[in-house]
N, CA, C and O of each residue as an XYZ file, in Angstrom:
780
protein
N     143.108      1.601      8.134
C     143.945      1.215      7.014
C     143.823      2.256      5.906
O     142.828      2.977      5.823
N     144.909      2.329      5.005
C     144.940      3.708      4.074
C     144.302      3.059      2.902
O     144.443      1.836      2.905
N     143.595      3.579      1.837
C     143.501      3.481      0.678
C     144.697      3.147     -0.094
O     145.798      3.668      0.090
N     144.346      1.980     -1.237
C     145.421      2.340     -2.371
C     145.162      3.369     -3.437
O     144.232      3.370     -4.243
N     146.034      4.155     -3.323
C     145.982      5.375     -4.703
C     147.093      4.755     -5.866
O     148.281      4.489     -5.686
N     146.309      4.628     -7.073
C     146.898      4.482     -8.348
C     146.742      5.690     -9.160
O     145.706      6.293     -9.443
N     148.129      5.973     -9.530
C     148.274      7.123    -10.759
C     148.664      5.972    -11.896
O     149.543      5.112    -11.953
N     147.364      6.461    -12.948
C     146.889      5.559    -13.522
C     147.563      6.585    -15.175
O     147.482      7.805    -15.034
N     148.063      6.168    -16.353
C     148.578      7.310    -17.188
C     148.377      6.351    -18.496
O     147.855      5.259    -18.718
N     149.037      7.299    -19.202
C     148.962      6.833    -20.725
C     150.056      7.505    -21.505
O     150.124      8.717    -21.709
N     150.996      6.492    -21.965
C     152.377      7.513    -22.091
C     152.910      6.944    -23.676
O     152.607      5.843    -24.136
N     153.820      8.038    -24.409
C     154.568      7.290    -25.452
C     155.610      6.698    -25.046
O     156.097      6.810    -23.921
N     156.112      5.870    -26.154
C     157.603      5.472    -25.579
C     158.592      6.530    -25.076
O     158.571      6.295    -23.868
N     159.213      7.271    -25.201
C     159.841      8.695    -25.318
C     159.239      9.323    -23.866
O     159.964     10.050    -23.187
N     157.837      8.984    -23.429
C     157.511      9.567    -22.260
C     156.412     10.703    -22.285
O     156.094     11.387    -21.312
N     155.908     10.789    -23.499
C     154.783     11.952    -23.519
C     153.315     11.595    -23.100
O     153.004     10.408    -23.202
N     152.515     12.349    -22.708
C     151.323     11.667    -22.101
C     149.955     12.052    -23.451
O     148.781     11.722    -23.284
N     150.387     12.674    -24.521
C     149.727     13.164    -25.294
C     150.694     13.909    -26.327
O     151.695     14.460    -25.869
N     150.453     13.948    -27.628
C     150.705     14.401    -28.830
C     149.865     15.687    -29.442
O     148.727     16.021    -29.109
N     150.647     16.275    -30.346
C     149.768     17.140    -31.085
C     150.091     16.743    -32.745
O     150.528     15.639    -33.071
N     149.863     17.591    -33.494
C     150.025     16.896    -35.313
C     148.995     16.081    -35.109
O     148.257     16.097    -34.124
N     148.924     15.256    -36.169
C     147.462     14.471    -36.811
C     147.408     13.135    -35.776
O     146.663     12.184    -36.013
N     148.203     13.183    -34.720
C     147.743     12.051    -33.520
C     146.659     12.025    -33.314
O     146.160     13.150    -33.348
N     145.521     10.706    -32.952
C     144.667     11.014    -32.743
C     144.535     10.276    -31.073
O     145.567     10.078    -30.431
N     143.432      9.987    -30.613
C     143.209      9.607    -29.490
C     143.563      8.101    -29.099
O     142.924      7.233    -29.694
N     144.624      7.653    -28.050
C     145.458      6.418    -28.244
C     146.276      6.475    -29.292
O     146.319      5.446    -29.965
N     147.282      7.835    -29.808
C     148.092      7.393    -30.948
C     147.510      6.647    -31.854
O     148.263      6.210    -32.724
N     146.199      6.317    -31.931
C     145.633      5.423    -32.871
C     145.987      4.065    -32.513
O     145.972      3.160    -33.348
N     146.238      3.927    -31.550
C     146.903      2.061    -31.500
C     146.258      1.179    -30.786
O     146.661      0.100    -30.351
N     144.655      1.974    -30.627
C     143.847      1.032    -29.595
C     143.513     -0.024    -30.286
O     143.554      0.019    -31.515
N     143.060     -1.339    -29.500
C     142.520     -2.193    -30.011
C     141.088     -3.085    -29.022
O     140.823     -2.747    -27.868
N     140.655     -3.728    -29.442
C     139.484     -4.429    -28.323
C     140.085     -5.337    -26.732
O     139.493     -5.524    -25.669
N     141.209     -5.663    -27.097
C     141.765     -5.591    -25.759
C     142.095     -4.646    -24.593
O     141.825     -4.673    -23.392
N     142.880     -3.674    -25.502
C     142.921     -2.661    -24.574
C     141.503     -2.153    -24.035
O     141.337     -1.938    -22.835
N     140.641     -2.000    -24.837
C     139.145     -1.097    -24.557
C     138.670     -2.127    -23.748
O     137.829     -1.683    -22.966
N     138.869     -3.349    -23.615
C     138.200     -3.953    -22.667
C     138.390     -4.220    -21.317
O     137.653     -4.733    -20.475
N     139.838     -3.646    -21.260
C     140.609     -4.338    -20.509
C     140.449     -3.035    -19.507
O     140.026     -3.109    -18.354
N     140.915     -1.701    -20.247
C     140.454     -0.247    -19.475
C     138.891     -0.749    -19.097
O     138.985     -0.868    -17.876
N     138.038     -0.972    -19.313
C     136.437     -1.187    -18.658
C     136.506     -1.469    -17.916
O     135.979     -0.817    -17.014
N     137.403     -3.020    -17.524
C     137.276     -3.872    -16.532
C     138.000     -2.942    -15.214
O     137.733     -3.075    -14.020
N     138.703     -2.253    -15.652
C     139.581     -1.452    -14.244
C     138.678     -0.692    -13.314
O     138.922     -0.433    -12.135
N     137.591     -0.364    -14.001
C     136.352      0.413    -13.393
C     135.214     -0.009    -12.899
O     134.239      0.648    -12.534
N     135.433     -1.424    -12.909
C     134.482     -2.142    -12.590
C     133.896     -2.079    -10.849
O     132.778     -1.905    -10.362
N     135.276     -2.317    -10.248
C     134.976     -1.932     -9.106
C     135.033     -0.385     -8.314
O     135.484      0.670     -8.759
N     134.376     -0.678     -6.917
C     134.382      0.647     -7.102
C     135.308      1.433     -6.353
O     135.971      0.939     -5.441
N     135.398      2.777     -6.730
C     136.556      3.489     -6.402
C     136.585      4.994     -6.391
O     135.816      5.484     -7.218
N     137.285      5.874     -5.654
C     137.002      7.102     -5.941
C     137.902      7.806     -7.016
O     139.095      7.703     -6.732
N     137.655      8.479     -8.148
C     138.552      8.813     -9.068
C     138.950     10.730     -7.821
O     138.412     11.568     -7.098
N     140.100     10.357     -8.370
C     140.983     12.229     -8.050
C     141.504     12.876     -9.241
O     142.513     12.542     -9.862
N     140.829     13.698     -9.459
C     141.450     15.062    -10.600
C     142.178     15.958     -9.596
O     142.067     16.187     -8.391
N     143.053     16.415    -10.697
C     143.430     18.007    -10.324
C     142.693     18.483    -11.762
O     142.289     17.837    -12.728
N     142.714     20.038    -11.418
C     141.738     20.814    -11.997
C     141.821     20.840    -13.496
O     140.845     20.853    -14.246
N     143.398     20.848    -13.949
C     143.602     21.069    -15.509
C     142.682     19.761    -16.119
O     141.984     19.819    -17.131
N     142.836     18.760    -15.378
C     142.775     17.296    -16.157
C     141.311     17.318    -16.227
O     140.672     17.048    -17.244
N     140.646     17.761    -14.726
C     139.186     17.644    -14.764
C     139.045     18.362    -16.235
O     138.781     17.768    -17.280
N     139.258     19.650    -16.099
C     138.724     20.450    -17.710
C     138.685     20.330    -18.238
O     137.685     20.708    -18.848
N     139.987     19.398    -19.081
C     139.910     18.977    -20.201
C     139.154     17.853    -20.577
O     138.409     17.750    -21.551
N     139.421     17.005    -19.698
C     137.752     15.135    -19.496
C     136.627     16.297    -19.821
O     136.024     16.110    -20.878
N     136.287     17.370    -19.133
C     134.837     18.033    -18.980
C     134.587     18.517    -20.508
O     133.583     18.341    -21.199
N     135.815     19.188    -20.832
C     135.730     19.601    -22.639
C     135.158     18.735    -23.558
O     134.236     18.873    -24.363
N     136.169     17.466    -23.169
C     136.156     16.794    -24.296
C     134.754     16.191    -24.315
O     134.017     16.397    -25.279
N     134.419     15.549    -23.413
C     132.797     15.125    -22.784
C     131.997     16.059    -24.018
O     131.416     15.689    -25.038
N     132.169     17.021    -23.616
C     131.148     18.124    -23.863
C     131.193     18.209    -25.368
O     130.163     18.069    -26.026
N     132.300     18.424    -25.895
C     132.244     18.578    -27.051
C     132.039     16.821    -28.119
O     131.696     16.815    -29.301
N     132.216     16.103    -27.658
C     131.954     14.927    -28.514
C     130.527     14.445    -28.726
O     129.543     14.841    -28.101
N     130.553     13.482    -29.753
C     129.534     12.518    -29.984
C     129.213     11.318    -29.534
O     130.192     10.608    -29.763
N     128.445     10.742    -29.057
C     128.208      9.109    -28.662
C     128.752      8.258    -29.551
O     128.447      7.076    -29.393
N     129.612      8.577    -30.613
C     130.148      7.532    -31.256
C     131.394      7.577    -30.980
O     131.993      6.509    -30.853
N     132.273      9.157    -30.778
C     133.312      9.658    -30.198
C     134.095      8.263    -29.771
O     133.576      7.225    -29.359
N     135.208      8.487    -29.944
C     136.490      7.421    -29.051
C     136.400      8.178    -27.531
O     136.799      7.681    -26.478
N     135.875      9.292    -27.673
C     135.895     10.102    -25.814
C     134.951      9.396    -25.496
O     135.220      9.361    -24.295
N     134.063      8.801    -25.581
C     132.599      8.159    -25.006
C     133.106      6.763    -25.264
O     132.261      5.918    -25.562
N     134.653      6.330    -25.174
C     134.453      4.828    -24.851
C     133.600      4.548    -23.846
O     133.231      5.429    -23.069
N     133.092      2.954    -23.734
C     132.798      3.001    -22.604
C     133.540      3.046    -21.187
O     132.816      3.078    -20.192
N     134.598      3.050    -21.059
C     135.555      2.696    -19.619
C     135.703      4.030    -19.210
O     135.942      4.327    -18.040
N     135.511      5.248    -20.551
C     135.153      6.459    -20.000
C     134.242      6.664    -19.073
O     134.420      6.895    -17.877
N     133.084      6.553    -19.771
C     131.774      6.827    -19.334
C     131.128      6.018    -17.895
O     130.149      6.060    -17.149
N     132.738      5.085    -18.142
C     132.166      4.198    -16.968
C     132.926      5.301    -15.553
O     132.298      5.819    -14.630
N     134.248      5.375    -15.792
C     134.655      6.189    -14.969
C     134.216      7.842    -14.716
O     134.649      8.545    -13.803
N     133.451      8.171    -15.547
C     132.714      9.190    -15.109
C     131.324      9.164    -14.720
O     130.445      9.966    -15.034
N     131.251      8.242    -14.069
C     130.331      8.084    -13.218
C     130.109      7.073    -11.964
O     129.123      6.471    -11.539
N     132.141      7.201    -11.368
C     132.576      7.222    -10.532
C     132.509      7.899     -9.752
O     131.942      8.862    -10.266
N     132.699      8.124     -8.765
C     132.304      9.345     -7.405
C     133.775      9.770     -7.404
O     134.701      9.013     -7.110
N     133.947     11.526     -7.893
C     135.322     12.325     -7.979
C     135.591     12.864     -7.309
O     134.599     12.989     -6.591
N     136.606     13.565     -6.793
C     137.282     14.582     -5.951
C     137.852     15.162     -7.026
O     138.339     14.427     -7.885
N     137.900     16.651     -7.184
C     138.232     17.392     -7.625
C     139.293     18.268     -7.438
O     138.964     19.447     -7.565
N     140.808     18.009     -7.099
C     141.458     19.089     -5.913
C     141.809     20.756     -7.260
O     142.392     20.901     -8.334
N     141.150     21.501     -6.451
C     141.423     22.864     -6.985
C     141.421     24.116     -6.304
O     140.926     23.976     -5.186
N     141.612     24.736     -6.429
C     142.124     26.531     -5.580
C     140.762     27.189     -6.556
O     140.260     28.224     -6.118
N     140.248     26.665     -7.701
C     139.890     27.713     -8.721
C     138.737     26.868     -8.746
O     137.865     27.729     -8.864
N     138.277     26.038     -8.723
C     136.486     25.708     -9.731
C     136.310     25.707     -8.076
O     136.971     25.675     -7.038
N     134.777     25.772     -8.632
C     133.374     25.507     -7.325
C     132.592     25.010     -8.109
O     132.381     25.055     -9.321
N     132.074     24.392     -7.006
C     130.728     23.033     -7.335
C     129.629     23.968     -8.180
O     129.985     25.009     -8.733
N     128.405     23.534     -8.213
C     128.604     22.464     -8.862
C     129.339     21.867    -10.230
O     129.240     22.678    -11.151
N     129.976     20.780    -10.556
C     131.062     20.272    -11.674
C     129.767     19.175    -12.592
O     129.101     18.207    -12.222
N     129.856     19.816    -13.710
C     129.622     18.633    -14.819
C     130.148     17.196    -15.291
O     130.589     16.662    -16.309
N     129.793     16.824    -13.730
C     130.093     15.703    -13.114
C     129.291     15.005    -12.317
O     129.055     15.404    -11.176
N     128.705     13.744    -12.861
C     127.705     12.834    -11.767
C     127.979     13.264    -10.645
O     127.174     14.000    -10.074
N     129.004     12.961    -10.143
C     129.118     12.565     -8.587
C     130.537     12.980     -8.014
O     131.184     12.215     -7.298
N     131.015     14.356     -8.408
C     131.953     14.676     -8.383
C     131.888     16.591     -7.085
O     131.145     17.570     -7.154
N     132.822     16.316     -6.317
C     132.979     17.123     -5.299
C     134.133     18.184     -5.661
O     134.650     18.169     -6.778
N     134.403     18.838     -4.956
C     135.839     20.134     -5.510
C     136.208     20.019     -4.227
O     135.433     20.089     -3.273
N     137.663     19.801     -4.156
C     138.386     19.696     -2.302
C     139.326     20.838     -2.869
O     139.966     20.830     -3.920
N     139.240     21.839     -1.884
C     140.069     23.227     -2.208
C     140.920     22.817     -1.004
O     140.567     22.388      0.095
N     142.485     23.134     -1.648
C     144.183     22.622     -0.275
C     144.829     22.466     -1.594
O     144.550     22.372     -2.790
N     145.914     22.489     -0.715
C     147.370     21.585     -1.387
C     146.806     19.776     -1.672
O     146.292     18.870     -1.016
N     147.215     19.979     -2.830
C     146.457     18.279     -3.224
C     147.277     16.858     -2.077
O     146.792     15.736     -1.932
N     148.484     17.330     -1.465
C     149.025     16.852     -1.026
C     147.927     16.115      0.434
O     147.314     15.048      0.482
N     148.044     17.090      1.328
C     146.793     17.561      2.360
C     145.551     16.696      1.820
O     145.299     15.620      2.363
N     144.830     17.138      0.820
C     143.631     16.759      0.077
C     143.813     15.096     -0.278
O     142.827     14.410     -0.011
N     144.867     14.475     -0.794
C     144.512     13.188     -1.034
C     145.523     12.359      0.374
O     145.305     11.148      0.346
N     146.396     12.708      1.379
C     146.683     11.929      2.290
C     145.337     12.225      3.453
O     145.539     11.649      4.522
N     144.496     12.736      3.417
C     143.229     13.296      3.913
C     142.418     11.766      3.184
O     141.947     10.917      3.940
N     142.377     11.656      2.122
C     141.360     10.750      1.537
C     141.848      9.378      1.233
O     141.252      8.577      0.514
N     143.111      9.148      1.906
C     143.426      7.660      1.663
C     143.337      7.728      3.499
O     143.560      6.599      3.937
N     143.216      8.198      4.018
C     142.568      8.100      5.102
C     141.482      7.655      5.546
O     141.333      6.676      6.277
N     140.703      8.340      5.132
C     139.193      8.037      5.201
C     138.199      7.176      4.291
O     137.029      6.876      4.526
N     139.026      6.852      3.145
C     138.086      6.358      1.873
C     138.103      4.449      2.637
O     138.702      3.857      3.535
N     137.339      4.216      1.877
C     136.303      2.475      2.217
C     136.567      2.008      1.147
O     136.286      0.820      0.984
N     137.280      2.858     -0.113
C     137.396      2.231     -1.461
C     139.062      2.944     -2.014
O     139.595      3.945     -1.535
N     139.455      2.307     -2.827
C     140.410      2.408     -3.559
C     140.624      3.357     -4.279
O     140.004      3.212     -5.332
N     141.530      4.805     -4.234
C     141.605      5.476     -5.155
C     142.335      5.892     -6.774
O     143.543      5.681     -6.666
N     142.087      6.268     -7.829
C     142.423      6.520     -8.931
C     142.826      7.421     -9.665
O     141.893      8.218     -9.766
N     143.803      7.813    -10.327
C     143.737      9.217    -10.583
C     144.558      9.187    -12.636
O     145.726      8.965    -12.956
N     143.551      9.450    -13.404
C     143.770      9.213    -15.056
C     144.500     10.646    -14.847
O     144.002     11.694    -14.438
N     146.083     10.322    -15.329
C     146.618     11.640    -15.808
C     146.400     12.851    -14.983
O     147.062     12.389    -14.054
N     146.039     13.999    -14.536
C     146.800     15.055    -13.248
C     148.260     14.807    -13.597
O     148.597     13.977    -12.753
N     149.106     15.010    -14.212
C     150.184     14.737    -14.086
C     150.854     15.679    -13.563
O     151.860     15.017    -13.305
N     151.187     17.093    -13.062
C     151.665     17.873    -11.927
C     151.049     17.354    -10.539
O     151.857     17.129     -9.638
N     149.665     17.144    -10.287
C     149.286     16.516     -9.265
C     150.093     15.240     -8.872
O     150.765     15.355     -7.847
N     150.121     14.467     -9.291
C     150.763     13.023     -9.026
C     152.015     13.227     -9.041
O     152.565     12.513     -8.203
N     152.610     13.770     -9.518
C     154.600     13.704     -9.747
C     154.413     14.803     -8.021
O     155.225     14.531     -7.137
N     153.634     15.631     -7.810
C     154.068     15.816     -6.199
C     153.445     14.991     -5.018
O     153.804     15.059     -3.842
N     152.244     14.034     -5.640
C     152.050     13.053     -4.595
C     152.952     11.729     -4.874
O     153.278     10.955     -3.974
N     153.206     11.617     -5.834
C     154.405     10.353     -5.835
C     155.717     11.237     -4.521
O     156.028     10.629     -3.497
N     156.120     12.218     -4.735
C     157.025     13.280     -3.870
C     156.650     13.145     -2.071
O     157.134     13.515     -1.001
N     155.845     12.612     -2.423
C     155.449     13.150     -0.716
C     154.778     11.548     -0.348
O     154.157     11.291      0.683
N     155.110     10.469     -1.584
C     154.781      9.043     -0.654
C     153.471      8.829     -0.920
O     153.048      7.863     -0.286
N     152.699      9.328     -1.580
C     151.162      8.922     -1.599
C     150.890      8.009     -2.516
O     149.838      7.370     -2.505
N     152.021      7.828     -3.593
C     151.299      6.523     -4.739
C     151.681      5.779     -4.364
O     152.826      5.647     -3.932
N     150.495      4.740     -4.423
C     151.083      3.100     -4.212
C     151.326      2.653     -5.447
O     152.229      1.827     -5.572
N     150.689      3.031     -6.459
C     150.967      1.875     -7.671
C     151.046      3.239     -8.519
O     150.617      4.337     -8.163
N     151.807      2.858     -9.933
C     151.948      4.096    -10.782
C     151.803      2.927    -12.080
O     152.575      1.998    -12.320
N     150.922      3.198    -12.593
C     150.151      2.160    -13.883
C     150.562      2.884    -15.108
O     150.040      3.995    -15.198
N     151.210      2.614    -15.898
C     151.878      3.034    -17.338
C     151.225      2.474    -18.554
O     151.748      1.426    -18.934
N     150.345      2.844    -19.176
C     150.160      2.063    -20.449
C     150.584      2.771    -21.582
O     150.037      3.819    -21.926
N     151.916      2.055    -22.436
C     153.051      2.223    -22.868
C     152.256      2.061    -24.204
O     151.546      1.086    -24.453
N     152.478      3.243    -25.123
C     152.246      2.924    -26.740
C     153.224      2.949    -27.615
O     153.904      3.961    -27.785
N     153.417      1.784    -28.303
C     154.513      1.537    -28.856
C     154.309      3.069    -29.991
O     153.433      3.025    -30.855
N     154.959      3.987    -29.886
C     155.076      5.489    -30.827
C     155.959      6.425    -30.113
O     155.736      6.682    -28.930
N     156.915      6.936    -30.725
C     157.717      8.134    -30.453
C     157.394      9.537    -30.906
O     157.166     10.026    -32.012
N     157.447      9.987    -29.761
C     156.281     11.498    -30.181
C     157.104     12.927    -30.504
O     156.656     14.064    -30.654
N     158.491     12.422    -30.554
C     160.031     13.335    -30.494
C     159.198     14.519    -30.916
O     159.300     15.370    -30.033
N     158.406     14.940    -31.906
C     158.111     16.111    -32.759
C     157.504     16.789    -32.352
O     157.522     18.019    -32.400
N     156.563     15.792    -31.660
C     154.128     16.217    -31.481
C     154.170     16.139    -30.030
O     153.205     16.657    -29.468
N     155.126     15.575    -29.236
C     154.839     15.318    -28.112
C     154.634     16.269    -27.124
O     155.521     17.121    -27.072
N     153.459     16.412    -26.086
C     153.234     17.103    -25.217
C     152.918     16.512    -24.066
O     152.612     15.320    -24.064
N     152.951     17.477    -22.567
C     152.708     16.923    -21.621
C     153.373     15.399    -20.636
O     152.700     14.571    -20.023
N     155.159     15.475    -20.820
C     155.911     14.825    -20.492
C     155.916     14.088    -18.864
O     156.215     14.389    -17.709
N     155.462     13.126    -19.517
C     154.839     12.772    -17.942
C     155.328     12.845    -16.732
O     154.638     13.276    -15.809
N     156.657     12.413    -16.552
C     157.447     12.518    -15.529
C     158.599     13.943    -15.209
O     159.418     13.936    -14.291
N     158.435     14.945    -16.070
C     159.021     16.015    -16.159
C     159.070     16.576    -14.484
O     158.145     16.761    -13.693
N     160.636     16.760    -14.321
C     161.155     17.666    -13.214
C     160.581     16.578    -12.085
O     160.622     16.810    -10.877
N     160.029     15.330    -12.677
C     159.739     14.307    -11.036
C     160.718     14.495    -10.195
O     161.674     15.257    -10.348
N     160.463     13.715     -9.185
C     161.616     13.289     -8.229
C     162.466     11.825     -8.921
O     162.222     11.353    -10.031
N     163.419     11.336     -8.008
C     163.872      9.952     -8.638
C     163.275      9.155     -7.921
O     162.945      9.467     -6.777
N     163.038      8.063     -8.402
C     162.128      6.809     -7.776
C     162.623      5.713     -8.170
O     162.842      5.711     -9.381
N     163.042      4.238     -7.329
C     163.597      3.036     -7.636
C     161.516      2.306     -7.661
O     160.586      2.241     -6.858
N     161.727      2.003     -8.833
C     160.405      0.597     -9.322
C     160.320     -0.586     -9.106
O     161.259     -1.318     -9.418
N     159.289     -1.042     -8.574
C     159.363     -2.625     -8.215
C     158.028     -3.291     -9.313
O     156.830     -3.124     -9.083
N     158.567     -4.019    -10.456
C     157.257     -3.873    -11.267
C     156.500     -5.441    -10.847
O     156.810     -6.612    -11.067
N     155.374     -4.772    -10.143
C     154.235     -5.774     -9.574
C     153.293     -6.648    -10.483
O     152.805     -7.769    -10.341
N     153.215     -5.494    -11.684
C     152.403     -6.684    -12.955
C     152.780     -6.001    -14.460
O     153.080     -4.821    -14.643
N     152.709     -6.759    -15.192
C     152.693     -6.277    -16.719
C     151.569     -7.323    -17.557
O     151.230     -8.494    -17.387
N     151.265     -6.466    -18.347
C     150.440     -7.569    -19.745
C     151.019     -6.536    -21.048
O     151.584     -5.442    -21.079
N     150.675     -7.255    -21.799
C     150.674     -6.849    -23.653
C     149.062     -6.793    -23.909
O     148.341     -7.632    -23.369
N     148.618     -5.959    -24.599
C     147.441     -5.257    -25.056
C     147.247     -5.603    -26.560
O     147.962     -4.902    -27.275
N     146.556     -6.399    -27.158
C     146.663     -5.921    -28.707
C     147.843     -6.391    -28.960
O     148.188     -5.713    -29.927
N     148.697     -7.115    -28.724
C     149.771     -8.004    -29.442
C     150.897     -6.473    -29.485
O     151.707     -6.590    -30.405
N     151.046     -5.310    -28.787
C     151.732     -4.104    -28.940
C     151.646     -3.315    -27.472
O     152.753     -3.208    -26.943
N     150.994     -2.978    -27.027
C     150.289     -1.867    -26.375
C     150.814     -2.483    -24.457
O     149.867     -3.090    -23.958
N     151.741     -2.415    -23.738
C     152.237     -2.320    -22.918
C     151.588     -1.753    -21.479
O     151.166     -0.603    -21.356
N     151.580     -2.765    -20.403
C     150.466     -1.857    -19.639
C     151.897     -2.794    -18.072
O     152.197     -3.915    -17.660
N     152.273     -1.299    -17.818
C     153.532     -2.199    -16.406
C     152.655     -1.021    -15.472
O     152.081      0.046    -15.688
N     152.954     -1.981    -14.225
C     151.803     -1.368    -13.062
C     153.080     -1.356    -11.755
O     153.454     -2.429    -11.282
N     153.557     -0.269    -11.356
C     155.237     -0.670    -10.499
C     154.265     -0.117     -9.096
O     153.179      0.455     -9.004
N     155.380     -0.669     -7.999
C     155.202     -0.138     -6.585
C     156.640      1.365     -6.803
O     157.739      1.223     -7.339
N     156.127      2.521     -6.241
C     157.424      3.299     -6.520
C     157.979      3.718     -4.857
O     157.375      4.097     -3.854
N     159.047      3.508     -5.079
C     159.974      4.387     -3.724
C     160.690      5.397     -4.015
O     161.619      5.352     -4.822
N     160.325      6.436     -3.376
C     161.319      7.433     -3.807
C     162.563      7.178     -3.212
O     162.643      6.917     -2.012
N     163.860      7.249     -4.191
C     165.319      6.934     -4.814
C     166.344      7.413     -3.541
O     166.648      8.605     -3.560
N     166.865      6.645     -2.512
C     167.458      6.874     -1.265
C     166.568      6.548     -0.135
O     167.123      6.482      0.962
N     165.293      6.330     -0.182
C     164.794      6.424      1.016
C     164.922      5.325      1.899
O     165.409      4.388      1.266
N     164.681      4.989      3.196
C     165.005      4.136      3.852
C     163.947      3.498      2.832
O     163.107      4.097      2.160
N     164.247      1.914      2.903
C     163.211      0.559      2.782
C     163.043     -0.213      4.096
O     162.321     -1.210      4.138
């Protein structure tokens, strides 16, 4: 039986996965629901998948923060010390990472390889070139959106779904976060394909 792989994201309304200008981390719109609610997703266990940009930047930010940091939530800290796959052409082990491996291929290859073989459920926070070509090639089962009510028209960077393919959504769950904060979890098909 295959693994489920979730591309798991964090997007504005408008579609950006991150801002620049005085945005800060969550657009500022977190609240104790959401932070609790991200914990609980990590609870069980699972293998997280980076591609390389995303690893770097988690590894930066890690590195450069404080234990009081919003980067050291805990649902962070919980997921980094998840057991990772790393898909990259460019880093080698060892990664400033508990429990984290480097799978050198086409990520394509690399994660229909690991929903193969995995005993646990896989995850993947943002990779967003990674995932828009495994959504392409059939590998996401679930594509998890947590929607912040903010339009990033100005600041916005890193457009999540940019140059995707088309995909018809079947939305499997939603909640509200914080009386605002939007979290829809869809099954995706890519747009023509047989059903």
């Amino acid at each position: 039986m295959s693994a489920t792989y979730t591309f798991d994201v964090f997007s504005s309304l408008d579609g950006f996965g991150a801002a620049g200008g005085d945005w800060t981390g969550y657009w500022g719109k977190q609240g104790p629901e959401l932070l609790e609610h991200r914990l609980s997703l990590y609870d069980a266990d699972q293998r997280m998948v980076f591609g390389a940009r995303t690893y770097r930047l988690f590894a930066e930010m890690l590195a450069a923060s404080t234990a009081e940091s919003e980067v050291r939530d805990p649902w962070v800290t919980r997921m980094r010390n998840l057991p990772a796959t790393v898909v990259s052409s460019t880093l080698e082990g060892p990664l400033d990472w508990p429990d984290a491996t480097v799978a050198s291929g086409d990520a394509v290859d690399v994660v229909a390889r690991l929903k193969a073989e995995s005993d646990v459920p896989l995850r993947s926070h943002g990779s967003l070139a990674m995932n828009r070509s495994l959504m392409a090639a059939g590998l996401v089962d679930r594509v998890q959106v947590t929607l912040f009510p903010v339009i990033t028209g100005q600041t916005g960077v890193d457009p999540v779904f940019h140059n995707a393919a088309d995909f018809d959504l079947e939305l499997i769950e939603s909640r509200t976060l914080d009386g605002h904060i939007q979290e829809l979890v869809y099954r995706p098909t890519l747009h023509g394909a047989a059903r």
